[in-house]
TIPARO-866569 format. One line per 3 residues: number of its first residue (from 1); their letters; for each residue x, y, z of N, C-alpha, C. Coordinates in pm, 1 decimal. Atoms other than C-alpha are relative to their C-alpha. Layout:
// residues N
NUM> A> X Y Z X Y Z X Y Z  ...
***
This chain:
// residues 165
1> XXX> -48.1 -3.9 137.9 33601.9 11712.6 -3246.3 9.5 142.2 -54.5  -53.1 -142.7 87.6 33539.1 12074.3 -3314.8 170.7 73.9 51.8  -160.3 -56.0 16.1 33891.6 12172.5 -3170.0 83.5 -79.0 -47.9
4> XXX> -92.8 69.9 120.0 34018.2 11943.5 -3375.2 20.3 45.7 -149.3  60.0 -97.1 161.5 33870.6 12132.2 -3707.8 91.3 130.4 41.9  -75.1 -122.5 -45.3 34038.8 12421.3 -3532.6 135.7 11.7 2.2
7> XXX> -144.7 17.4 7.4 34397.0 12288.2 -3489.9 14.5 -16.5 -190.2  -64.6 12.9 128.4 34394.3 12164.9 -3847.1 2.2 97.0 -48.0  -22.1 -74.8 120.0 34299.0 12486.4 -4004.0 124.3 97.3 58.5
10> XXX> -113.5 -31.8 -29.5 34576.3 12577.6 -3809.0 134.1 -30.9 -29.3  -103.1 24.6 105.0 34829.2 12366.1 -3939.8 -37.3 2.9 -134.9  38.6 -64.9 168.4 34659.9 12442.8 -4247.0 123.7 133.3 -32.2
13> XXX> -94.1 -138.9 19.0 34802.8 12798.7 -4198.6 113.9 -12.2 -17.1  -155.1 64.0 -13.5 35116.4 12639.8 -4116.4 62.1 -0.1 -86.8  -68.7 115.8 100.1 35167.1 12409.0 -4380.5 24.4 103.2 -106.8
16> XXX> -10.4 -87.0 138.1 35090.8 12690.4 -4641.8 95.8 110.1 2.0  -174.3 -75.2 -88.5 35321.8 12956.7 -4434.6 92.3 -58.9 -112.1  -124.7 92.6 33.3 35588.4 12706.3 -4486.4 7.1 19.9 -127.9
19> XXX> 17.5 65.1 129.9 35496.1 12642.6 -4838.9 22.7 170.7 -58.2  -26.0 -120.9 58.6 35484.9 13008.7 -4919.5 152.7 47.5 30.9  -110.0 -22.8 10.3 35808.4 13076.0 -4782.9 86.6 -122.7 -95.0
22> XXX> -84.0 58.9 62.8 35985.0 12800.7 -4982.1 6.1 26.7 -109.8  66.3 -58.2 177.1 35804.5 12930.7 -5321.0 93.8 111.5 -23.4  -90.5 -122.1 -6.9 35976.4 13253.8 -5276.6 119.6 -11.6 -1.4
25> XXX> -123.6 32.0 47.1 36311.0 13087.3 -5201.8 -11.0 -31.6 -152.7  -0.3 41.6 140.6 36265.0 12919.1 -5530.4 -21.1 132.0 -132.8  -26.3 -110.5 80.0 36168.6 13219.4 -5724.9 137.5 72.4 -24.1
28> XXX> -142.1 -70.9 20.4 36516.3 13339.0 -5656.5 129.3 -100.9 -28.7  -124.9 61.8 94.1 36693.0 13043.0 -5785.6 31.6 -8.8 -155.2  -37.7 -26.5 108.0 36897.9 12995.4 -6067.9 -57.4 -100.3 -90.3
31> XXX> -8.8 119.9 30.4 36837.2 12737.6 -6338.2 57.3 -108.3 34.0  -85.5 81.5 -1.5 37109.1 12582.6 -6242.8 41.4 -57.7 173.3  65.7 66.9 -196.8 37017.6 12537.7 -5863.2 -108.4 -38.4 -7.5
34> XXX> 180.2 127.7 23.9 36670.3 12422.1 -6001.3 77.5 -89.4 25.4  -15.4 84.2 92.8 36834.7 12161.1 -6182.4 137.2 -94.4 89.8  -115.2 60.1 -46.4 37155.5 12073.5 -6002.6 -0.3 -128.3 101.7
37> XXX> -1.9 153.4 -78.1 37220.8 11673.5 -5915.0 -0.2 -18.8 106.4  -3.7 37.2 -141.4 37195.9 11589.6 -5582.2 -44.8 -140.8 71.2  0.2 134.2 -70.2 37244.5 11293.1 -5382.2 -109.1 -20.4 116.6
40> XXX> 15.8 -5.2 -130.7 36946.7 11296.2 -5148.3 -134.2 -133.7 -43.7  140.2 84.0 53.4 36549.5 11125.0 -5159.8 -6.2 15.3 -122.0  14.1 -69.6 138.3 36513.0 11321.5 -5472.9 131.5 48.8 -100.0
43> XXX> -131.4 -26.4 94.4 36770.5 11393.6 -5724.9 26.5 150.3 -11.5  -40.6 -153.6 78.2 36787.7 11786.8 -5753.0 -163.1 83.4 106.5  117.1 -82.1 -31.3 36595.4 12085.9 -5618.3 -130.8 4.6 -56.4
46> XXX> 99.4 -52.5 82.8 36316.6 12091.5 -5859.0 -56.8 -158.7 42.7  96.2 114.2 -16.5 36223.1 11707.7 -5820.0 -28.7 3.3 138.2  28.2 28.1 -126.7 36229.3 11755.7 -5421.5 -177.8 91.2 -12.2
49> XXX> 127.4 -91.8 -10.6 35993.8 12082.1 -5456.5 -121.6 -88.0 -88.9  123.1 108.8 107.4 35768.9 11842.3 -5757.8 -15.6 -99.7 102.8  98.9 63.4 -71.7 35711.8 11604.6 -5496.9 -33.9 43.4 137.3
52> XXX> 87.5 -101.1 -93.9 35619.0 11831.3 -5218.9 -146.0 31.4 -39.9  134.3 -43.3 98.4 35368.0 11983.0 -5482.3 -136.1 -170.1 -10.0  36.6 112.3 26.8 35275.0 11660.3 -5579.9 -98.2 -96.4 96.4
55> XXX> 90.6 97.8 -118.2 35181.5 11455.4 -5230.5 -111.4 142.9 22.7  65.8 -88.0 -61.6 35021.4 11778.7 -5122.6 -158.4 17.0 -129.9  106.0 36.3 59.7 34788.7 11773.0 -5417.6 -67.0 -106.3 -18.1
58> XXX> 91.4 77.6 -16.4 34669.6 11394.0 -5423.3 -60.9 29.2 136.4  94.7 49.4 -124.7 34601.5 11400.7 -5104.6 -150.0 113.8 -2.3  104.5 -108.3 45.5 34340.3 11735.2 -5182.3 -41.2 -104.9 -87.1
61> XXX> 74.5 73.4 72.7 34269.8 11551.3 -5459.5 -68.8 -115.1 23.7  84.3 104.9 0.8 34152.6 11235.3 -5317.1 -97.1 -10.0 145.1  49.0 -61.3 -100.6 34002.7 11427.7 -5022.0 -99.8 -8.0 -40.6
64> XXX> 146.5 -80.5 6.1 33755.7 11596.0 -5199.5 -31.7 -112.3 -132.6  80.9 94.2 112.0 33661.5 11259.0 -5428.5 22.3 29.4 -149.7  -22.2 -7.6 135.1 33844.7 11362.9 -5768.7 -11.2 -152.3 -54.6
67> XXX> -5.4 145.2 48.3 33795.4 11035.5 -5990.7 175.7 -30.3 -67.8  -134.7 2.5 59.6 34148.7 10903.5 -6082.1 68.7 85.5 55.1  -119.5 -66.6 -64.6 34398.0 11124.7 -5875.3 99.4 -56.5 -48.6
70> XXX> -175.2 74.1 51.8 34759.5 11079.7 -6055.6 66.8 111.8 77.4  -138.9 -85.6 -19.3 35054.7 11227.3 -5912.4 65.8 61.4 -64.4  -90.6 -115.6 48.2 35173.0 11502.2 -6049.9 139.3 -3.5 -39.9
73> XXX> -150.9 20.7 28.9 35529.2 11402.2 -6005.6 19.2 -123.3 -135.2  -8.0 102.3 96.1 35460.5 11136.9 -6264.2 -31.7 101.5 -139.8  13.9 -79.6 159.1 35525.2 11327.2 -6640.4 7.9 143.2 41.3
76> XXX> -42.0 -102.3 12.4 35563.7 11640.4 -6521.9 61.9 132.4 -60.3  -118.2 -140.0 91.9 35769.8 11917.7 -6749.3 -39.6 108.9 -21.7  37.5 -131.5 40.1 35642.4 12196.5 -6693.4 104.0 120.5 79.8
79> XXX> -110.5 -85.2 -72.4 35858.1 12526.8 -6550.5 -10.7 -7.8 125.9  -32.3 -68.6 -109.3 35977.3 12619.7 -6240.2 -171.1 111.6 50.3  90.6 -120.4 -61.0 35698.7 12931.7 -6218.9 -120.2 -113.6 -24.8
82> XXX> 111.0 74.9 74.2 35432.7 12646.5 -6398.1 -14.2 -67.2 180.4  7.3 141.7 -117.7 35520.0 12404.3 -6057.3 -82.6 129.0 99.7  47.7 -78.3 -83.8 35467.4 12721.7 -5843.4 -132.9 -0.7 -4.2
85> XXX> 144.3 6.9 44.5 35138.7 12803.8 -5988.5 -68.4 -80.6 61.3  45.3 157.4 -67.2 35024.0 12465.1 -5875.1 -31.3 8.5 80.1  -41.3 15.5 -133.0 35181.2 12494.6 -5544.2 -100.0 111.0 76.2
88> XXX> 77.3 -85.4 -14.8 34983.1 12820.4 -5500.7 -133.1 -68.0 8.5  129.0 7.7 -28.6 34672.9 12706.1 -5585.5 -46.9 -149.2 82.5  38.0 176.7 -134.7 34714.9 12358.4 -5371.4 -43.6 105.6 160.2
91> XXX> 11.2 -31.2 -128.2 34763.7 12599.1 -5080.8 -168.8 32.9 16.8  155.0 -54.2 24.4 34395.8 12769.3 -5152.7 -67.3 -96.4 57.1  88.3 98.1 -11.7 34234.4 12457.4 -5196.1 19.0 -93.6 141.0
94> XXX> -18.6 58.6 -115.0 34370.2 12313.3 -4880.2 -68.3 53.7 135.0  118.1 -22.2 -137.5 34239.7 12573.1 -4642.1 -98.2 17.7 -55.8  126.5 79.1 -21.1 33920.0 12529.9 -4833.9 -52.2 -79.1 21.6
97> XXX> 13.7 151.9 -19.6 33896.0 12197.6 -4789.8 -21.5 -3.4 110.0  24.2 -29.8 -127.7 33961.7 12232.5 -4416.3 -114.9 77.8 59.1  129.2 -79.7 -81.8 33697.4 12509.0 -4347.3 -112.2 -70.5 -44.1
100> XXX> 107.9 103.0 41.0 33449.6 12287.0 -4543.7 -63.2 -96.0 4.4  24.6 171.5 34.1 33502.5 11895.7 -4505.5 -29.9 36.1 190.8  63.5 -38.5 -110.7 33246.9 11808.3 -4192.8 86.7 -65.9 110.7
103> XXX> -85.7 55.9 -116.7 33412.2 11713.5 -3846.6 -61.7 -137.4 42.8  16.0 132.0 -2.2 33215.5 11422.0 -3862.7 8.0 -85.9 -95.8  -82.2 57.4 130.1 33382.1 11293.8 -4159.9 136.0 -34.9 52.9
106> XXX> -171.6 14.8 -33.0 33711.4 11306.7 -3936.1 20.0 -111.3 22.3  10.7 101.3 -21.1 33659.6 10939.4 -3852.2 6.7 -98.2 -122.5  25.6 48.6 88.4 33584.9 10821.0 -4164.5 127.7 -74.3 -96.9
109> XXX> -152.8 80.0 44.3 33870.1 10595.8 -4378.8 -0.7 57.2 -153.4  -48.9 -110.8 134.8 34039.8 10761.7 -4673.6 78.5 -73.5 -69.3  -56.6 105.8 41.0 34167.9 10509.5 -4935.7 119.4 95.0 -105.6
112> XXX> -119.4 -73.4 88.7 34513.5 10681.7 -5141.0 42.3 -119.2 -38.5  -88.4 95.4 49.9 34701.9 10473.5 -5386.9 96.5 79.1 -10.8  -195.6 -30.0 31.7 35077.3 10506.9 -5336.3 70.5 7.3 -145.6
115> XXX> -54.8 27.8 141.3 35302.7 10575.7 -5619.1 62.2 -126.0 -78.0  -86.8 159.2 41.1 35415.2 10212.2 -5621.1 -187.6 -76.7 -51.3  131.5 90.7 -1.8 35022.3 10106.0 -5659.3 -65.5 5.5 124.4
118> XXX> 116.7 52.5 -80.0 34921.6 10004.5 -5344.9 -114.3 111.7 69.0  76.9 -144.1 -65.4 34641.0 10144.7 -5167.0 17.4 -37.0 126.4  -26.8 -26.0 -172.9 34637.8 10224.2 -4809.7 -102.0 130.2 86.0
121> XXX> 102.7 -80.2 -16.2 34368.7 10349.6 -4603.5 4.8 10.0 144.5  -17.7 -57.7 -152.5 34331.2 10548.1 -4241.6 -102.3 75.1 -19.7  106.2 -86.5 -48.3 34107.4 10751.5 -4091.0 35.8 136.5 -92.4
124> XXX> 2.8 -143.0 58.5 34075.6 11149.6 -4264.3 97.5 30.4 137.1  -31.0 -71.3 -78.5 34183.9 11248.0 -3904.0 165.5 -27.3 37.9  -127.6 12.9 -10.0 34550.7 11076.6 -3961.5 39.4 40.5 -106.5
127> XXX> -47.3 -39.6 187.7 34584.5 11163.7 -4327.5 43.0 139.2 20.7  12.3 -142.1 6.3 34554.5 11543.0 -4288.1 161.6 32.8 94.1  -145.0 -8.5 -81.4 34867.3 11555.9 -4005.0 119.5 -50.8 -63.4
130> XXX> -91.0 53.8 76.0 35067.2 11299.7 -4207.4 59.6 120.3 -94.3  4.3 -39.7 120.0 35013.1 11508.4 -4535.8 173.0 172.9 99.2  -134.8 -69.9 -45.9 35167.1 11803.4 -4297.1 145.7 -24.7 47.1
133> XXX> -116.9 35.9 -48.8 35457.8 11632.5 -4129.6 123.6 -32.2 -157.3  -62.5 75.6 104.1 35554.9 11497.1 -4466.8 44.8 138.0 -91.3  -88.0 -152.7 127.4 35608.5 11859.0 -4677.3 56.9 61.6 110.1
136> XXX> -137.3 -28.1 -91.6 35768.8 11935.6 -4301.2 135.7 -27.4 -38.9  -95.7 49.1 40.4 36007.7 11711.9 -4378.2 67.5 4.2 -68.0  -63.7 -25.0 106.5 36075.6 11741.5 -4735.3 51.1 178.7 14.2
139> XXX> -44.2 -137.8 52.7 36106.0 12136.3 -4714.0 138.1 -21.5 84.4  -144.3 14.7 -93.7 36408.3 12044.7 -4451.7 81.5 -37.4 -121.0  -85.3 53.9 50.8 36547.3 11844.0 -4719.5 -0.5 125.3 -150.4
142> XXX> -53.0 -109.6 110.0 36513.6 12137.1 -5001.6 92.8 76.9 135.9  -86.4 -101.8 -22.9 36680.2 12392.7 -4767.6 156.4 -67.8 75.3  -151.5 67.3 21.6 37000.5 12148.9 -4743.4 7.2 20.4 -133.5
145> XXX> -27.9 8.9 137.3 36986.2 12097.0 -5126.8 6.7 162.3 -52.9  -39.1 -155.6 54.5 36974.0 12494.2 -5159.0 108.5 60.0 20.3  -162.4 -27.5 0.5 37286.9 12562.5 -4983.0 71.8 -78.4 -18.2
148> XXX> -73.0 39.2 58.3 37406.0 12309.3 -5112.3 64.7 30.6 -147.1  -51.2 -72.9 97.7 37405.6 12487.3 -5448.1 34.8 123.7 18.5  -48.3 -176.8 3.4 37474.3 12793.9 -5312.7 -91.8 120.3 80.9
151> XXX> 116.6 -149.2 -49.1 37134.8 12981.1 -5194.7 15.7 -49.1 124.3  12.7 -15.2 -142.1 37174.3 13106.2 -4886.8 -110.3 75.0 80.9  68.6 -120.2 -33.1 36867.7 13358.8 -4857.6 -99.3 -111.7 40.6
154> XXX> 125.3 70.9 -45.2 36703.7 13117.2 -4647.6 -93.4 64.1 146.7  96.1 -50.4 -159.6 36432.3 13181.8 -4323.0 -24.0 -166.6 34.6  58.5 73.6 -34.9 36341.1 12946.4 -4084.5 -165.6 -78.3 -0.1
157> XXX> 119.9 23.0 17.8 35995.2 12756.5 -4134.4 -80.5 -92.7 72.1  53.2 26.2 -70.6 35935.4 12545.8 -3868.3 -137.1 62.7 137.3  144.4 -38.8 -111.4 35599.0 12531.7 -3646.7 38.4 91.4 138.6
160> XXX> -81.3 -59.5 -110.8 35781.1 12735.1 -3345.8 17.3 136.3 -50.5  -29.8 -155.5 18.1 35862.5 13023.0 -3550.8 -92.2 66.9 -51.6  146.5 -42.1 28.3 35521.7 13001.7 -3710.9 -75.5 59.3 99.4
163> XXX> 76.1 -4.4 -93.6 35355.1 13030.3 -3396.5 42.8 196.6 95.7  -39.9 -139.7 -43.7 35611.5 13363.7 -3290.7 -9.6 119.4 -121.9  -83.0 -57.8 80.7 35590.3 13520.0 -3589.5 -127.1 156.4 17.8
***
């Protein structure tokens, strides 16, 4: 189990990598590439990046036993730099979390309620990979929705280029 504690705080690094380069794209959009409609999971750049932010904080949040974890993406309105902020300090708390929570806890079942209600529960040691694969995914689907409005000042952020960089 301990090279297991070892890979995660590795995709730890990863995940936040990733997450830092997308922040930075975003700093250099316009309002109007925040904001602009889009036909995809999410309606527009700003709600894809809000629920990136969003899963990536319950799941911290119901990691480390907050009472009541809400989703973020639910009421939301705060800015562009406000979401960042967030996003920043999710990354922090994530590789603390990792260097902290014990490796014999990795077994243990981790109950999340979905945004529809239900709950749904797995081991810590599938949650933590999910949580990464899943803002994998979505950041794919912001850097379509960015050139789709136009920004092109993108970098690659997959695990491959992490690993050469």
């Amino acid at each position: 189990m301990m090279g297991l504690q070892a890979y995660y705080l590795e995709l730890a690094a990863f995940n936040n990598w990733a997450d830092n380069q997308v922040m930075d794209w975003l700093t250099q959009v316009t309002d109007q590439q925040w904001n602009k409609p889009a036909i995809s999971s999410f309606g527009s750049v700003r709600d894809t990046a809000l629920h990136i932010v969003s899963a990536k904080k319950i799941w911290i949040d119901t990691w480390t036993d907050l009472p009541n974890p809400a989703y973020l993406s639910v009421g939301f309105n705060g800015s562009k730099n406000e979401l960042i902020n967030i996003w920043t300090k999710s990354c922090e708390d994530l590789t603390s979390f990792i260097e902290n929570y014990p490796v014999e806890d990795y077994t243990k079942p981790v109950t999340v309620k979905k945004p529809n209600g239900e709950l749904c529960t797995m081991e810590f040691k599938k949650t933590f990979p999910h949580m990464v694969n899943h803002a994998s995914y979505h950041r794919g689907q912001l850097v379509t929705l960015l050139r789709q409005s136009g920004f092109s000042n993108l970098s690659n952020t997959d695990l491959f280029t992490y690993y050469n960089i």
